[in-house]
C-alpha positions as CSV (number, residue, x, y, z in Angstrom):
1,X,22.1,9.7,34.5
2,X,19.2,12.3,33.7
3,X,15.9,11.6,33.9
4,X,14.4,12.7,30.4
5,X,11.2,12.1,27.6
6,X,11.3,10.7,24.8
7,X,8.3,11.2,22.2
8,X,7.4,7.7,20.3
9,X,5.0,8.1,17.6
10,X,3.1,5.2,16.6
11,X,1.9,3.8,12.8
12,X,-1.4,4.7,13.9
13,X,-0.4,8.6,14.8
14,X,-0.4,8.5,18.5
15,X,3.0,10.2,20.1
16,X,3.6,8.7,23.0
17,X,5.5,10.8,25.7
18,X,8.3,8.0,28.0
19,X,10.1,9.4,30.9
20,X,14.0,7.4,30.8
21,X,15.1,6.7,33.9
22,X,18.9,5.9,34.2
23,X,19.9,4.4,37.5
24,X,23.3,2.4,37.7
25,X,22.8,-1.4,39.3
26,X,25.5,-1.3,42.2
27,X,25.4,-5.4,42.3
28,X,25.7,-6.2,38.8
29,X,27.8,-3.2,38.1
30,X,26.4,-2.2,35.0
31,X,23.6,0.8,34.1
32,X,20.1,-0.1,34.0
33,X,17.7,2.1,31.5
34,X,13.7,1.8,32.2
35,X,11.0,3.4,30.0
36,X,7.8,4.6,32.0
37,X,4.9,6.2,29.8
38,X,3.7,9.6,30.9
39,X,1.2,10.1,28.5
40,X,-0.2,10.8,25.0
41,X,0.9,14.1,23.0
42,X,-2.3,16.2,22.2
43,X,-1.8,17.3,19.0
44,X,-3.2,20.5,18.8
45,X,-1.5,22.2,22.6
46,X,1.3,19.6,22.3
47,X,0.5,18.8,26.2
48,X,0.6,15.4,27.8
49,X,-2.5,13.8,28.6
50,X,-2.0,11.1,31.1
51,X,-2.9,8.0,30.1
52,X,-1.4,5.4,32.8
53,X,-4.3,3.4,34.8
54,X,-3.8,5.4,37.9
55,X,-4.3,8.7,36.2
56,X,-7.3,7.1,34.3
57,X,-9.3,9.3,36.2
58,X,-8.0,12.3,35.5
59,X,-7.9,12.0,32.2
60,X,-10.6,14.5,30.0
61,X,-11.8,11.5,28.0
62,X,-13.0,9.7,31.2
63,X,-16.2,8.3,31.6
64,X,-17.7,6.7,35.0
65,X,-18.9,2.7,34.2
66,X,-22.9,2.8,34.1
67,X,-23.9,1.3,38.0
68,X,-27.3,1.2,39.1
69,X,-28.6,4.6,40.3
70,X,-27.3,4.5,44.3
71,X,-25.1,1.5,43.4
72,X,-21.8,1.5,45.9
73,X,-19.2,-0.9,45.7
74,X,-18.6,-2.9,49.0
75,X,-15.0,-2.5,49.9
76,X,-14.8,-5.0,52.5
77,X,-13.9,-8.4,51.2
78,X,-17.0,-9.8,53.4
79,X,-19.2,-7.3,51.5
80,X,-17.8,-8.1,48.0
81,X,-18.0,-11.9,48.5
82,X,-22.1,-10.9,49.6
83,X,-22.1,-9.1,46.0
84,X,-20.9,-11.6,44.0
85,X,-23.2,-14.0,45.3
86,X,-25.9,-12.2,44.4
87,X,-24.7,-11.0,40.9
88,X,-24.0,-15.3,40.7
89,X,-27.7,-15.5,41.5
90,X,-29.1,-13.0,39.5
91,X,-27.3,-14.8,36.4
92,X,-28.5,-17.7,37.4
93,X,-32.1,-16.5,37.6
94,X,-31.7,-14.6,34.0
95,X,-30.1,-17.9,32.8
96,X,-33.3,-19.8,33.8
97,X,-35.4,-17.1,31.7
98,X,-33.4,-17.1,28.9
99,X,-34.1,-21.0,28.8
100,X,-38.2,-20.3,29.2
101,X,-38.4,-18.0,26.8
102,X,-36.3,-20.0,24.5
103,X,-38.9,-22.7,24.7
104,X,-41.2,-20.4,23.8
105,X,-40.2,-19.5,20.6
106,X,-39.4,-23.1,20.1
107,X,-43.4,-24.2,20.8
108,X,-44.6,-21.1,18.5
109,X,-42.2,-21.8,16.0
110,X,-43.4,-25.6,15.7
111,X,-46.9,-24.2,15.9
112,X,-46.1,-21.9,12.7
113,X,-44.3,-24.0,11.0
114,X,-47.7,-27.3,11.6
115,X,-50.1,-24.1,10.7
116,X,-48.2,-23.5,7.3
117,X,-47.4,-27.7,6.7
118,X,-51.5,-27.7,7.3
119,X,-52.3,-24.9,5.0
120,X,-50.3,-26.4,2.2
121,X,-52.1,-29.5,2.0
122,X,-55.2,-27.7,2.2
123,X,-54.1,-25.5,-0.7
124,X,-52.9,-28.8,-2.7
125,X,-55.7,-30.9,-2.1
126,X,-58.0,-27.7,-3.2
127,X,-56.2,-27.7,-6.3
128,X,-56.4,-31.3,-6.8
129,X,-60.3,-30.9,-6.5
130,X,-60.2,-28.5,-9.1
131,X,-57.9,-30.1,-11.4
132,X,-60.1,-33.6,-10.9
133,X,-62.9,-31.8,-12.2
């Protein structure tokens, strides 16, 4: 069988570009038919623009992730265990801020909220004064 492409297009507008690949099963005796996807369609120069995970990178749409400034991967498996400690540490350590600060605003919120509870009663026993007189 011929290897060939097939365009799909989707509800939202997209074509799709699929390579067929025929091969014929020699145990089971029988043709087997797989779809692999090339790409998207550009609409406007009707060229395929890879879109697979491995040619992620070559894609014209493709943006690096945001790392730190000088920020390199390990790629030993020693060296990425050693990061992910660390990034399990620094969570930690943000956790335990989150949890301060959240008392915080707790303590000033209870402050407020005793401020205005005393201002209210100043304000209605004022008026009570007033009225008594």
């Amino acid at each position: 069988m011929a290897n060939n492409i097939t365009y799909v297009k989707q509800k939202s507008g997209v074509i799709y570009a699929y390579e067929n690949l025929g091969t014929w099963d020699k145990v089971n005796k029988k043709p087997i038919c797989r779809r692999r996807l090339i790409g998207k369609v550009d609409p406007v120069t009707k060229e395929i623009v890879p879109t697979d995970q491995r040619n992620k990178s070559q894609s014209p749409d493709y943006v690096q992730p945001p790392y730190e400034k000088g920020y390199e991967m390990p790629t030993t498996l020693a060296g990425r265990k050693k990061e992910i400690l660390r990034l399990l540490k620094e969570n930690y350590e943000h956790k335990q801020k989150i949890e301060e600060l959240e008392k915080k605003i707790a303590e000033a919120t209870a402050k407020t909220e005793a401020a205005e509870t005393v201002e209210k009663n100043e304000t209605a026993e004022t008026a009570n004064c007033l009225s008594a007189e």
